[in-house]
Backbone as JSON, one array per atom type, in Angstrom:
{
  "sequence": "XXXXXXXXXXXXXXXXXXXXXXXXXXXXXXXXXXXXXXXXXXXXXXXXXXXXXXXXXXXXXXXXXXXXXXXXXXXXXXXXXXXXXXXXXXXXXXXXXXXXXXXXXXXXXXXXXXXXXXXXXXXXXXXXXXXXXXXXXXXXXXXXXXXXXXXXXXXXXXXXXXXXXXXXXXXXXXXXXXXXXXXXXXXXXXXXXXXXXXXXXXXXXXXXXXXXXXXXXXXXXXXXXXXXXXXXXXXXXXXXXXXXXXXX",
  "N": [[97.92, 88.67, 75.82], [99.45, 89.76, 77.85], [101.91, 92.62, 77.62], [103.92, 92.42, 75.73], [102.82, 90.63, 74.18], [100.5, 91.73, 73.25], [101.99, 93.79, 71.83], [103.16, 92.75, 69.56], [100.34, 92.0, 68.85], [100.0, 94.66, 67.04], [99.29, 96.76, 69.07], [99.75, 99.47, 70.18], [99.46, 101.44, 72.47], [98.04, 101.02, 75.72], [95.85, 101.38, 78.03], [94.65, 102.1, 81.54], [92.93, 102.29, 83.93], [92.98, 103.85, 87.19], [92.18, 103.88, 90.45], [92.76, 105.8, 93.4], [94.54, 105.02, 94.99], [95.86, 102.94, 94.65], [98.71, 101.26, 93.37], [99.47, 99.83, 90.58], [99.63, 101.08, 88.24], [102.6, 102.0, 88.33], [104.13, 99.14, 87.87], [102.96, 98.97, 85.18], [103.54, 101.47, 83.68], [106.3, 101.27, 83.63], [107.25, 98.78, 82.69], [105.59, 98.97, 80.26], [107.1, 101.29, 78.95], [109.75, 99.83, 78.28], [108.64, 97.92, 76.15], [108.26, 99.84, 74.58], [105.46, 100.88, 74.13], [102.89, 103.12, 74.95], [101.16, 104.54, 77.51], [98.2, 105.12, 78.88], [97.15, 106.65, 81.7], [94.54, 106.57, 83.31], [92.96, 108.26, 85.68], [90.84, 109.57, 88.72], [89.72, 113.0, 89.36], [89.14, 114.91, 91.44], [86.57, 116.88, 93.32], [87.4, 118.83, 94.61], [90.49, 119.37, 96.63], [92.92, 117.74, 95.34], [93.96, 114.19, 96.43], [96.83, 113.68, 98.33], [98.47, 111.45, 98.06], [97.62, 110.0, 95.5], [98.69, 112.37, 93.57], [101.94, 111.99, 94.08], [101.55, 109.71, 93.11], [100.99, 109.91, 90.21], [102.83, 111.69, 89.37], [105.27, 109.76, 89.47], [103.97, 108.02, 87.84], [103.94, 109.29, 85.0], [106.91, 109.94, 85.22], [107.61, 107.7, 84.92], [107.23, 107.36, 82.07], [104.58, 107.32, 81.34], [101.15, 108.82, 80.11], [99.11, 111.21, 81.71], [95.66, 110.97, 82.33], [93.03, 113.34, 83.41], [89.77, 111.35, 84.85], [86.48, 113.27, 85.17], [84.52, 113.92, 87.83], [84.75, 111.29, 89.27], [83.55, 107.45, 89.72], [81.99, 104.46, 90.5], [84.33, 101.83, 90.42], [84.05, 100.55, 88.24], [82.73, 101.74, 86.64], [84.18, 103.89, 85.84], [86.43, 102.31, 84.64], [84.64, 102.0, 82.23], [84.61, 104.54, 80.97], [86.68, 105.02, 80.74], [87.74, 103.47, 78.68], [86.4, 104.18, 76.75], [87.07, 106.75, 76.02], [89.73, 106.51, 75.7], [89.49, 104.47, 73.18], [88.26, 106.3, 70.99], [90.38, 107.97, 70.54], [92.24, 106.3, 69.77], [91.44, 104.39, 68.88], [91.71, 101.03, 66.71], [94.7, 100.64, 67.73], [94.47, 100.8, 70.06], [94.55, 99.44, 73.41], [92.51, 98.47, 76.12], [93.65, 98.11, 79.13], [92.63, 95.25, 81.7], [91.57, 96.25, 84.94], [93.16, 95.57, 87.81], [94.68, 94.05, 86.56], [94.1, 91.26, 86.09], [95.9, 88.84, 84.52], [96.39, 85.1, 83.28], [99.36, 84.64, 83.08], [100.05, 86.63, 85.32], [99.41, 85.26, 87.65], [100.62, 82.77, 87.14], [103.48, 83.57, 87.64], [103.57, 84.57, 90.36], [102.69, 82.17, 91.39], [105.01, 80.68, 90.76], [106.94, 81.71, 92.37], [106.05, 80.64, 94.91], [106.82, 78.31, 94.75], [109.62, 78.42, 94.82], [110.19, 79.02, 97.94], [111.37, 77.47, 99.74], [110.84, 77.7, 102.98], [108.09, 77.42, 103.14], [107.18, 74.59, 103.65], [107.3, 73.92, 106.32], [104.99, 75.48, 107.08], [101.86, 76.15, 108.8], [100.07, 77.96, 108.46], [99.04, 80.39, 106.31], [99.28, 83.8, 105.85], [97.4, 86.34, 103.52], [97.29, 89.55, 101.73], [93.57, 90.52, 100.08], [93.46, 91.77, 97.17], [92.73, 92.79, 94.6], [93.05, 90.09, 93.93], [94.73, 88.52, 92.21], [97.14, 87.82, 93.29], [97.09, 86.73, 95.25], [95.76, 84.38, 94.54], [97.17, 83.38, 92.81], [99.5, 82.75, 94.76], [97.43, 80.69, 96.27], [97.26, 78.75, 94.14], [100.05, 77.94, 93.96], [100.56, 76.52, 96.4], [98.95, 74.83, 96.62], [99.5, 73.48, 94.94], [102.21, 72.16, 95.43], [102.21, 71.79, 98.48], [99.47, 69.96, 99.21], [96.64, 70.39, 100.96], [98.34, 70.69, 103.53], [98.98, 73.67, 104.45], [97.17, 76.31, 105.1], [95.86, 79.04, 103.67], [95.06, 81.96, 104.43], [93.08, 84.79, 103.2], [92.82, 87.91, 103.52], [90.76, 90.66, 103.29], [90.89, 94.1, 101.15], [89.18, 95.8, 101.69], [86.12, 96.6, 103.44], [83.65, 93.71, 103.59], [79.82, 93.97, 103.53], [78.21, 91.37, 103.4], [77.28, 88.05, 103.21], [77.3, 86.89, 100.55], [78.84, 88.81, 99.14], [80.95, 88.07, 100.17], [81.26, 85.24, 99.84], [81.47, 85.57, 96.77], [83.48, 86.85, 96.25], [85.48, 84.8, 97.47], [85.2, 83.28, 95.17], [86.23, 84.5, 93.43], [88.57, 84.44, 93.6], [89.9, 81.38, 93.63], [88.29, 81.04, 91.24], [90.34, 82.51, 89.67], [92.84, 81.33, 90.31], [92.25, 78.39, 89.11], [91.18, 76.85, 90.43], [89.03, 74.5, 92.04], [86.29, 74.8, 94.43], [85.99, 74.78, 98.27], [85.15, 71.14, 99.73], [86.7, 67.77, 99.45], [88.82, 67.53, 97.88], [89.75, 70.36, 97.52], [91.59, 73.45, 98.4], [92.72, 74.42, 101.19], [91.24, 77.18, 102.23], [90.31, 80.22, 103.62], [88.51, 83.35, 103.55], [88.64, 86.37, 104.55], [87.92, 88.92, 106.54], [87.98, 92.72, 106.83], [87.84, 95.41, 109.19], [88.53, 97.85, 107.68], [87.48, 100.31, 105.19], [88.2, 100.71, 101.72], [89.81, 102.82, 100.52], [90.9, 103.77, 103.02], [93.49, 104.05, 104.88], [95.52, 101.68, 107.25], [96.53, 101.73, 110.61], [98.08, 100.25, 111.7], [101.42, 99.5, 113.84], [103.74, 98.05, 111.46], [106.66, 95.33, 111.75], [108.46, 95.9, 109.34], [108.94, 97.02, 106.1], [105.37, 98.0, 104.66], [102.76, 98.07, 102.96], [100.01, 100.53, 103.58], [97.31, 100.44, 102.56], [96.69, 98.18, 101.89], [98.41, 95.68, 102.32], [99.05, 96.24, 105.25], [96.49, 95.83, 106.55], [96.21, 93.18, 106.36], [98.02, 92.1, 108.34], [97.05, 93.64, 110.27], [95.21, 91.75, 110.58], [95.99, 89.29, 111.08], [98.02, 89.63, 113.68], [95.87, 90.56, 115.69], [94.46, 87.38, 115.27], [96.17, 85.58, 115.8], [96.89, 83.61, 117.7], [94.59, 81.55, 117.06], [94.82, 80.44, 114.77], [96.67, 77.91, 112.91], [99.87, 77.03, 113.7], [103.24, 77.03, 112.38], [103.01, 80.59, 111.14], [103.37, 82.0, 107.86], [103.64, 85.33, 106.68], [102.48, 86.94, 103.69], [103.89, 89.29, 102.25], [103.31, 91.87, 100.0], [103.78, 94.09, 99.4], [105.64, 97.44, 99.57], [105.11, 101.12, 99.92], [102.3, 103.59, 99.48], [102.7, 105.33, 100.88], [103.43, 109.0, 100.75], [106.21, 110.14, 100.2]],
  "CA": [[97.41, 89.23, 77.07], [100.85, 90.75, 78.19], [102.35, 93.78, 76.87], [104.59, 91.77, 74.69], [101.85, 89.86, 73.36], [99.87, 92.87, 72.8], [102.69, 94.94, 70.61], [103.18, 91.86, 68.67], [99.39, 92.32, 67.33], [99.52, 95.99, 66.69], [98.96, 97.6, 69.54], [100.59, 100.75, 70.19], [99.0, 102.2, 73.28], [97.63, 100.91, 76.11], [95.27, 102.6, 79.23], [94.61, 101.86, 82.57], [91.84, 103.3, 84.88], [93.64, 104.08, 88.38], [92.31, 103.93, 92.0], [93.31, 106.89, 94.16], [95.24, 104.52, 96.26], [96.64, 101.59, 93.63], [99.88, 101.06, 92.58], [99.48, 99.03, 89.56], [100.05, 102.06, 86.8], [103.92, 102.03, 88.61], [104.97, 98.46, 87.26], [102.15, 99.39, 83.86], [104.12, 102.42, 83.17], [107.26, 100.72, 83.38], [106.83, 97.65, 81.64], [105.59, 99.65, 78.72], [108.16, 101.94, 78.6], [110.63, 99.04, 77.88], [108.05, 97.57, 75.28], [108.08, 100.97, 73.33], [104.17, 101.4, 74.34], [102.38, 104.11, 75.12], [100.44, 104.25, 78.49], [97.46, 106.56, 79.19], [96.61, 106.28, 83.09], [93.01, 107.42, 84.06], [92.65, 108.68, 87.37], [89.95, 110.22, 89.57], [89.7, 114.18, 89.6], [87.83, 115.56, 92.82], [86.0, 118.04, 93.17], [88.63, 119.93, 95.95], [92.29, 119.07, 96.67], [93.56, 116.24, 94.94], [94.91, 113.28, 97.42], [98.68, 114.12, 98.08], [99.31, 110.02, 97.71], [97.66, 109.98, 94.28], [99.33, 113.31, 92.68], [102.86, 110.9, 93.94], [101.73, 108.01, 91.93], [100.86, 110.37, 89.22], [104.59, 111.9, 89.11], [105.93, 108.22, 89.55], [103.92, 107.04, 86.35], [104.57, 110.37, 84.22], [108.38, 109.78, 85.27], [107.89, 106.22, 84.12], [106.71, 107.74, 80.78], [102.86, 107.36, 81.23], [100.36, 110.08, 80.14], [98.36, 110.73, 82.72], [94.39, 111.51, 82.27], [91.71, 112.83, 84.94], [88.43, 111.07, 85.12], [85.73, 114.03, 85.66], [83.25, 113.31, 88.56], [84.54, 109.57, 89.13], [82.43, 107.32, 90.07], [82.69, 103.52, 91.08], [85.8, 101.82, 89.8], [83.9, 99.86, 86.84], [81.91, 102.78, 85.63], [85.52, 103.99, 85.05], [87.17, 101.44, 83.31], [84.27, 101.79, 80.94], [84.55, 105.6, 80.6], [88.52, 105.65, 80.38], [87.94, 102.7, 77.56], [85.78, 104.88, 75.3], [88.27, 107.79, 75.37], [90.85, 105.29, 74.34], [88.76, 104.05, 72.03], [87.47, 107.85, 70.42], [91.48, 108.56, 70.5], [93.65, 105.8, 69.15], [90.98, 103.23, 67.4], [92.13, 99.44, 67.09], [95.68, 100.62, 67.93], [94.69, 100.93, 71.59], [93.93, 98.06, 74.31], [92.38, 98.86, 77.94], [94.24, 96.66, 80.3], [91.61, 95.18, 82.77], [91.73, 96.49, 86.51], [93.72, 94.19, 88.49], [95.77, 93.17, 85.33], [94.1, 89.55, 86.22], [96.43, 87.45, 83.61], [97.26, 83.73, 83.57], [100.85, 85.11, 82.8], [100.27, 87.57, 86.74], [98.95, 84.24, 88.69], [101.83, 82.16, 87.15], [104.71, 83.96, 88.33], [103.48, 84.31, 91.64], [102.86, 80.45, 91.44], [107.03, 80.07, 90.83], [107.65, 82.69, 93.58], [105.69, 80.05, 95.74], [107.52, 77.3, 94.74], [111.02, 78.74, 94.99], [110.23, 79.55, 98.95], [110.98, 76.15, 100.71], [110.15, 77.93, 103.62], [106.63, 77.19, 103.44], [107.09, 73.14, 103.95], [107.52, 73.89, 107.41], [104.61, 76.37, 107.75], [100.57, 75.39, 108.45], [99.58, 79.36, 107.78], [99.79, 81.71, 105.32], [98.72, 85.05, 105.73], [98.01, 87.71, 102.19], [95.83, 90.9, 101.47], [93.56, 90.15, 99.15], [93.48, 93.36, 96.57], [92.1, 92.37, 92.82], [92.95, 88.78, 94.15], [95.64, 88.52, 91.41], [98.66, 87.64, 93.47], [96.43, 85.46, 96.38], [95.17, 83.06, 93.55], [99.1, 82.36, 92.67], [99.7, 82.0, 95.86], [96.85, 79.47, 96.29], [97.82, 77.91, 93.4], [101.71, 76.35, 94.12], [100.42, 76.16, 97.57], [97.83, 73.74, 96.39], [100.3, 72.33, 93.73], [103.16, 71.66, 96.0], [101.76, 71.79, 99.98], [98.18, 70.06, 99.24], [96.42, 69.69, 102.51], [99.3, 71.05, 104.49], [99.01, 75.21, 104.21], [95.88, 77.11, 104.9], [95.65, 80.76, 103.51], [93.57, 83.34, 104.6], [93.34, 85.46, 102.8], [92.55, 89.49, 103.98], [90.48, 92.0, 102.11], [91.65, 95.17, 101.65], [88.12, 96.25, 101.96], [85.22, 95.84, 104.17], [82.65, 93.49, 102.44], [79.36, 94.08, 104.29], [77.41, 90.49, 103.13], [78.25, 86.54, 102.51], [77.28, 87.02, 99.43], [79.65, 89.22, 98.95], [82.57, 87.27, 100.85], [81.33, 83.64, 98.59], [81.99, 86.6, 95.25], [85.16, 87.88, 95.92], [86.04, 83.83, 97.34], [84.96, 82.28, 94.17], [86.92, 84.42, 92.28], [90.18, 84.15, 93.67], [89.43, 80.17, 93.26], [88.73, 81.04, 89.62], [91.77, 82.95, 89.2], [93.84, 80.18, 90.55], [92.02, 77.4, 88.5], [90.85, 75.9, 91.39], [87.51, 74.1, 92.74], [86.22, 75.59, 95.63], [85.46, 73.42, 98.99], [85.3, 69.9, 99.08], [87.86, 67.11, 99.98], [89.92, 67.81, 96.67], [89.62, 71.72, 97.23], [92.52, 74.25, 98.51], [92.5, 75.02, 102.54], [91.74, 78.52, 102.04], [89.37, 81.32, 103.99], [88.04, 84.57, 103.42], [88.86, 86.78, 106.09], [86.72, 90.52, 106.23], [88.61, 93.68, 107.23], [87.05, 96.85, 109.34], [88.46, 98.73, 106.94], [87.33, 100.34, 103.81], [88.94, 100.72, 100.41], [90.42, 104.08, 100.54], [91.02, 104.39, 104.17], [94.36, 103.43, 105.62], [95.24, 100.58, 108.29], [97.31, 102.84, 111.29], [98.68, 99.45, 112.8], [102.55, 99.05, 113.21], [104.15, 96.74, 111.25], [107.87, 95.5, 111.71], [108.79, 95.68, 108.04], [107.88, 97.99, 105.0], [104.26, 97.47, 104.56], [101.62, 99.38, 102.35], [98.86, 100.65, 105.35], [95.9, 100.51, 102.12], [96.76, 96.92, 101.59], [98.91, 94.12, 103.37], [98.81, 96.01, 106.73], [95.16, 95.28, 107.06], [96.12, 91.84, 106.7], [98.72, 92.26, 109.08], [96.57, 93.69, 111.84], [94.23, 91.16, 110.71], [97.1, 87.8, 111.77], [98.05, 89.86, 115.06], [94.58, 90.26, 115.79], [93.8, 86.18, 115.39], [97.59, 84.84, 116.1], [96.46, 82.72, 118.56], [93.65, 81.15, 116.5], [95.61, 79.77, 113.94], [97.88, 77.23, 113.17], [101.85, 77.38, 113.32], [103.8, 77.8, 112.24], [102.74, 80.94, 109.85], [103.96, 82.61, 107.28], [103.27, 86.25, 106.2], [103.32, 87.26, 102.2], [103.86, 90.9, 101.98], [103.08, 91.87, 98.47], [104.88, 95.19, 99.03], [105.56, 98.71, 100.44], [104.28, 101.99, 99.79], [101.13, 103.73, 99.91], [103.03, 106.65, 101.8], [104.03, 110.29, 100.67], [107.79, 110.0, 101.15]],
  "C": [[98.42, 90.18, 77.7], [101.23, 91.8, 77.09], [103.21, 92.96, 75.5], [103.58, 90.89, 73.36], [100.97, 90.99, 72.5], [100.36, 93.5, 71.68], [102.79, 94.07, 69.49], [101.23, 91.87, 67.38], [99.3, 93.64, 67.77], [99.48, 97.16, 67.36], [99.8, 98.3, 70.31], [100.52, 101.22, 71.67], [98.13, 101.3, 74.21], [96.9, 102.09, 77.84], [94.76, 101.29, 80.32], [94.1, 102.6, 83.42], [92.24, 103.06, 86.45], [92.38, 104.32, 89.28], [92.88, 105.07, 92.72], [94.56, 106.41, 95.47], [96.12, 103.45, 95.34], [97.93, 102.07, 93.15], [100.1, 100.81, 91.06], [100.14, 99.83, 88.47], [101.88, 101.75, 87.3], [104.24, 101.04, 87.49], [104.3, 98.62, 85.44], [103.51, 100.41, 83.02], [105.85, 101.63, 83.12], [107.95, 99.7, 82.61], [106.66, 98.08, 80.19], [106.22, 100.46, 77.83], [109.36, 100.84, 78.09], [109.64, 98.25, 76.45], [108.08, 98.61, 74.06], [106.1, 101.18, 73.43], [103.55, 102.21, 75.06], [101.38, 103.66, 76.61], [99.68, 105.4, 78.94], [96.63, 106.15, 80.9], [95.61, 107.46, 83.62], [93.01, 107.85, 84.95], [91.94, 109.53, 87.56], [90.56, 111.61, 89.89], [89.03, 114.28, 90.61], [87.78, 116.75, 92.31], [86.79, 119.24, 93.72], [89.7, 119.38, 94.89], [92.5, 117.45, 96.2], [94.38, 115.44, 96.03], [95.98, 113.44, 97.24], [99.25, 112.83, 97.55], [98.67, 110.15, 96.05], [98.38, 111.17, 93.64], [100.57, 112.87, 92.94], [102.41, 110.22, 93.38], [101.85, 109.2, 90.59], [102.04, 110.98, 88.54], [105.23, 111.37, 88.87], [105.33, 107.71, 88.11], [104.19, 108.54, 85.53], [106.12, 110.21, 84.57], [108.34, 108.1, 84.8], [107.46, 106.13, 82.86], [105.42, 107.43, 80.23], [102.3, 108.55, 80.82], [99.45, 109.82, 80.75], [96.31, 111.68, 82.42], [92.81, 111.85, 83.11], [90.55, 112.25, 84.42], [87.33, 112.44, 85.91], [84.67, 113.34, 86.28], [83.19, 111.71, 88.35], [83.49, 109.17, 90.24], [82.73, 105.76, 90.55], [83.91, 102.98, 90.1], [85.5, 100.64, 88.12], [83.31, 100.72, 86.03], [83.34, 103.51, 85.13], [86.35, 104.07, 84.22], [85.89, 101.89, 82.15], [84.31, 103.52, 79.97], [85.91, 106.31, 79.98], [88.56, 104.55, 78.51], [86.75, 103.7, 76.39], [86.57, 105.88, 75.11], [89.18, 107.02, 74.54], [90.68, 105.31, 73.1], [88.63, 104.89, 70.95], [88.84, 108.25, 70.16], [92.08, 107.93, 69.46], [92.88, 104.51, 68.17], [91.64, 101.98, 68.02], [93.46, 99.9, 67.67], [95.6, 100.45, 69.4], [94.19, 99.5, 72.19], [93.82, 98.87, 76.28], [92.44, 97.46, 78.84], [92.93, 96.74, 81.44], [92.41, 95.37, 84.06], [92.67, 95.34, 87.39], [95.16, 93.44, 87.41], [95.45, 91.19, 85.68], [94.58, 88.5, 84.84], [96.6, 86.23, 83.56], [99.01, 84.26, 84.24], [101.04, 85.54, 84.94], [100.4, 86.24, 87.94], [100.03, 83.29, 88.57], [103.33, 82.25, 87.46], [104.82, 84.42, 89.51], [103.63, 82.79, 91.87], [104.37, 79.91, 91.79], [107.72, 81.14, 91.88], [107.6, 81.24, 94.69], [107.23, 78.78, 95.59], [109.15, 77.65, 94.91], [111.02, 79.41, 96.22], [110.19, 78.18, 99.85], [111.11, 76.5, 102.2], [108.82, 77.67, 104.36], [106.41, 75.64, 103.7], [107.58, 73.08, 105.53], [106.34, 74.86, 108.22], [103.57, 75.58, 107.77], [99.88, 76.66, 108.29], [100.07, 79.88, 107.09], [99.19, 82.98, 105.26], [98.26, 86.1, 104.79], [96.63, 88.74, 102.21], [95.55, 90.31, 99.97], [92.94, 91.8, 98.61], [92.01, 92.88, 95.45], [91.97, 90.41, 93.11], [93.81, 87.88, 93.0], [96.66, 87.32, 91.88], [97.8, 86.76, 94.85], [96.2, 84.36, 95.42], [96.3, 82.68, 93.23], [99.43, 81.88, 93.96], [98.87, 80.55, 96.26], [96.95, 77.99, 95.64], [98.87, 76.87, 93.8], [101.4, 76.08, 95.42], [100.14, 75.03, 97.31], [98.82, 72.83, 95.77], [101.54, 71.31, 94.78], [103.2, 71.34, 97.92], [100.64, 71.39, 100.19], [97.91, 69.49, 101.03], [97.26, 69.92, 103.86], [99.09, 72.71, 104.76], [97.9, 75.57, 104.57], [96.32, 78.7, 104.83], [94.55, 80.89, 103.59], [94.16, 84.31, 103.92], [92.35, 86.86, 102.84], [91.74, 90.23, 103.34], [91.05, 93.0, 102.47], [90.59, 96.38, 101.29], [86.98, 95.68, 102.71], [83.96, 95.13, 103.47], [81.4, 93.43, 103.68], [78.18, 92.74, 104.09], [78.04, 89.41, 103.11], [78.01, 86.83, 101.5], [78.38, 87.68, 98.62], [81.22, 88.86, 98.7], [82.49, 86.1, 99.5], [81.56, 84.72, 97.29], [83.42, 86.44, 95.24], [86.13, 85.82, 96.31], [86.0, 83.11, 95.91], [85.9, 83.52, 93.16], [88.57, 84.57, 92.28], [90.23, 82.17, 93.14], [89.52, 80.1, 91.7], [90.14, 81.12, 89.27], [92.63, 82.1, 89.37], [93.13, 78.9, 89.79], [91.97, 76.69, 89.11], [89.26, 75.71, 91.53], [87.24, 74.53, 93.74], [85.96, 74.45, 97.08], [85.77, 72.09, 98.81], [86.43, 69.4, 99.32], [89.03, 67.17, 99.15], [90.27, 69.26, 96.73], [90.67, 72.07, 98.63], [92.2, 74.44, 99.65], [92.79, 76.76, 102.29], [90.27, 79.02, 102.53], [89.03, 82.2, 103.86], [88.29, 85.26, 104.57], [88.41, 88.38, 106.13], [87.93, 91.51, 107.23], [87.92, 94.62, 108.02], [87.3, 97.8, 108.59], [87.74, 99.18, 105.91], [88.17, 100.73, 103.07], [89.96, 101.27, 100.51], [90.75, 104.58, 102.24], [92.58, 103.1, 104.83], [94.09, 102.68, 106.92], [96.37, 101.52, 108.93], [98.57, 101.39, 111.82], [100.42, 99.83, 112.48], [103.11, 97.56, 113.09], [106.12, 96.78, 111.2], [108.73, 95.33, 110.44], [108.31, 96.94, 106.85], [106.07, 97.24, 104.78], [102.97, 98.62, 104.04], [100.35, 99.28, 103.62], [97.06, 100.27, 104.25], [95.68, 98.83, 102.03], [97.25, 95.54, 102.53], [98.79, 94.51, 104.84], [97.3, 95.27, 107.35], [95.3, 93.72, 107.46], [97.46, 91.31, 107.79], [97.93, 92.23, 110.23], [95.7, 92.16, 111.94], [94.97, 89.75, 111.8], [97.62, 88.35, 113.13], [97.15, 89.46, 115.76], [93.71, 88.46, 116.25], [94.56, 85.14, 115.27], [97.09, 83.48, 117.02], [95.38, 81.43, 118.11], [94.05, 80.36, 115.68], [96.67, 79.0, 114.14], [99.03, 77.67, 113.13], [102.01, 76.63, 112.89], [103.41, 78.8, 111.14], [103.72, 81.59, 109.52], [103.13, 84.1, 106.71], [103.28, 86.86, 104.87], [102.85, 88.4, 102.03], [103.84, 91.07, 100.68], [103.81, 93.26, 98.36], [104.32, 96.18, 99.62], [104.78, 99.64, 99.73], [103.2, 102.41, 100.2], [101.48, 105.11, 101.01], [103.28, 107.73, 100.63], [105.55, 110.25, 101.01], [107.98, 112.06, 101.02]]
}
């Protein structure tokens, strides 16, 4: 499933269908460059002026030794992946592999898991605050929470989009739940909430925060714990997943 695992059977080249706002190609392109693998990063052409923050990522993974490839007339972010995986495919044959969106691994959820646990911090907290993105790095978190704080912790956890249904919200909850190898609900099940954003996807959060803080991602869930400080238990804790998301 990991790059390492990957070169081991065969494969030479991997791709990755980019977001106009995502990070992910950064640690992709980097990672693979130390593997000796090839990285072809998709990304969304417009019709105009290309977003100034994506043509920076796109510099950032081409300087991390990515090749970078537009998507003509993108479209949502799974019609995408399936359009960047047939180029692949039409290019490099079995040699290639299209990393899924999110990079949702065991391997991604388990080394958040040992972040958790190496923060004895949190045995003193009863919140936890995170943006949830792909829901990658919330489901680790949920995880050692659960493993090592059961019944003590509640995360909420943020979107870092507006979902406009429950249906929607019980989706995107049940699959952080998956991702963490958890049950959902229920007297055995993880204190953990869904929590809806005004934002959407692609549209920055303006709030200030006193720390580095990406505005497409964790601020939302920033404004969101200002916003409903009072509401919640204490002591919380905040888990910034990281900066960027600017033009420096």
């Amino acid at each position: 499933r990991g790059l390492a695992a990957l070169k081991k059977s065969g494969v030479e080249v991997v791709g990755y269908s980019e977001t106009s706002i995502s990070m992910a190609c950064w640690g992709l392109s980097w990672a693979a460059n130390h593997q000796d693998i090839k990285v072809l990063a998709f990304m969304p052409k417009y019709k105009h002026r290309q977003p100034p923050l994506l043509e920076y990522h796109r510099s950032m993974w081409e300087a991390l030794g990515a090749e970078t490839r537009p998507i003509e007339k993108p479209s949502r972010g799974s019609i995408n992946f399936y359009r960047s995986r047939a180029i692949l495919r039409d290019e490099f044959g079995d040699r290639a592999q299209m990393i899924v969106m999110g990079m949702p691994f065991p391997e991604t959820t388990l080394e958040t898991t040992k972040q958790v646990l190496l923060t004895p911090e949190l045995a003193d907290c009863r919140s936890l605050v995170i943006n949830i993105g792909s829901g990658v790095i919330c489901a680790g978190v949920l995880k050692g929470i659960d493993s090592k704080y059961p019944g003590m912790v509640k995360v909420y956890g943020v979107a870092a989009r507006y979902y406009d249904s429950s249906r929607s919200i019980n989706s995107r909850t049940d699959v952080v739940h998956w991702k963490a190898g958890l049950v959902k609900g229920g007297l055995l099940g993880p204190l953990f909430q869904f929590a809806n954003t005004r934002h959407e996807y692609t549209a920055p959060c303006e709030v200030e925060a006193p720390f580095p803080c990406n505005p497409f991602y964790d601020k939302k869930a920033w404004e969101w714990l200002v916003n409903n400080y009072d509401d919640i238990e204490k002591p919380v804790m905040f888990w910034n997943i990281g900066a960027g998301g600017v033009v420096p």
